[in-house]
N, C-alpha and C positions, 0 to 999 in steps of 0.2 A: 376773860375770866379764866385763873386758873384753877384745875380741879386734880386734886390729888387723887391719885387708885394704884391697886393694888390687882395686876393680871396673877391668876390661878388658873391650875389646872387640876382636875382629877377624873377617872373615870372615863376618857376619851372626849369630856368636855374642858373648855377651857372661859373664861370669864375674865369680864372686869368688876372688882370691887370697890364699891366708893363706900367710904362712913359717912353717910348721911344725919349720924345722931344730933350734929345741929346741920339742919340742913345748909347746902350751898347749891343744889339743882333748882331750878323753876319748878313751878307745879305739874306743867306740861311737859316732859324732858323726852317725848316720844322718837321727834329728830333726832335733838341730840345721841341717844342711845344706838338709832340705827344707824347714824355718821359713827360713832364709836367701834360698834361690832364690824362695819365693812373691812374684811381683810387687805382689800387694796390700797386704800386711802383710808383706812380708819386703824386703829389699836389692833382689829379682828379677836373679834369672841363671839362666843355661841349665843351668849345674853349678858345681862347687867343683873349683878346682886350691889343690893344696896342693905346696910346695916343702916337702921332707925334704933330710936327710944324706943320702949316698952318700960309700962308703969310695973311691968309681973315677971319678967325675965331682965337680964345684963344688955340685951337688946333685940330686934326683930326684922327677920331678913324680908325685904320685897326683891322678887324676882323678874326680870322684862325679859321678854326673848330679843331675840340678833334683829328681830320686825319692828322691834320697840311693842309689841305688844304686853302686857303684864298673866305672868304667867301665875296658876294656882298651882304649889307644888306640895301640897299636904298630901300626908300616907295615907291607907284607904282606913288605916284606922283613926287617925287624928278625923277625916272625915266623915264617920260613921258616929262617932260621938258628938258630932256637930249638929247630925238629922236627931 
């Protein structure tokens, strides 16, 4: 399988981006993400942003840490109008 991205950096983080707007990862892509971020033998980055569809915006980022865990990265204001 090949997967196109796009490594970034800012702010002393650094990332890989993939456009997921039509998907091309699994559902599960837990592995894969942590075989990605490993600096030795992988890409190395801090986490994976992926770009999706969104029916309300141009599109919408999910964020996994370097664990493959999915990370919540909303302000405490976006998250205070959510409560």
């Amino acid at each position: 399988m090949t997967i196109r991205f796009t490594k970034m950096h800012g702010a002393g983080n650094d990332f890989v981006v993939i456009d997921h707007r039509a998907p091309v990862l699994p559902a599960d892509a837990t592995d894969l993400f942590i075989r990605m971020c490993d600096r030795r033998r992988g890409i190395g980055a801090d986490g994976v942003l992926l770009l999706e569809s969104s029916s309300t915006h141009d599109f919408a980022m999910r964020y996994h840490n370097s664990d493959g865990s999915r990370a919540d990265f909303r302000s405490e204001e976006h998250t205070s109008e959510l409560q």
